[in-house]
N, C-alpha and C positions, 0 to 999 in steps of 0.2 A: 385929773380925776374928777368924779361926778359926784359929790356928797347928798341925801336925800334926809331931810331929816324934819323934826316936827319941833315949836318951839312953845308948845302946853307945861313945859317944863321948865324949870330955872336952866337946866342942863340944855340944852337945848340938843336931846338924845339925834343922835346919828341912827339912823333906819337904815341905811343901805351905803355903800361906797362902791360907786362903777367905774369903769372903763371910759363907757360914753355915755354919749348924751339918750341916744334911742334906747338904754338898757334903764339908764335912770327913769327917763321919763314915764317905760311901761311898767317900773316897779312903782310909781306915783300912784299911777291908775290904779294900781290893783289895793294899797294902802291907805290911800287919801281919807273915804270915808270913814275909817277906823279913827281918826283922831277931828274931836270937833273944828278946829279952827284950820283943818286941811294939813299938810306937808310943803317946802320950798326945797327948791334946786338948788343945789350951786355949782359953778368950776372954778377947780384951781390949779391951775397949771403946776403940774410937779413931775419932777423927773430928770435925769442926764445920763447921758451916752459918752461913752468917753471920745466918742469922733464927734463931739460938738464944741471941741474946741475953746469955750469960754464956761466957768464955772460961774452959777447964779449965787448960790451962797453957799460960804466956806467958812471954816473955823479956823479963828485967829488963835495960833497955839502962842 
């Protein structure tokens, strides 16, 4: 997933959470100049299928 956020703040607020990268980037474009110091991208790989066979992280009960 595509986190879009601005960091003018202690919180460092989340503006947007995408799919991809093209959805992220054109919701930049259209927020950027709202916040003085601009917006940053990030990815984070999140997700599992249960046909993927190997679990990234798991709760030790």
């Amino acid at each position: 997933m595509w986190i879009v956020q601005h960091d003018e703040s202690p919180h460092n607020t989340v503006l947007g959470v995408f799919a991809t990268g093209d959805e992220a980037y054109a919701f930049m474009e259209t927020v950027k100049d709202d916040y003085e110091n601009g917006v940053i991208c990030s990815y984070f790989p999140i997700g599992y299928r249960s046909t993927d066979g190997e679990v990234l992280y798991r709760a030790e009960i």
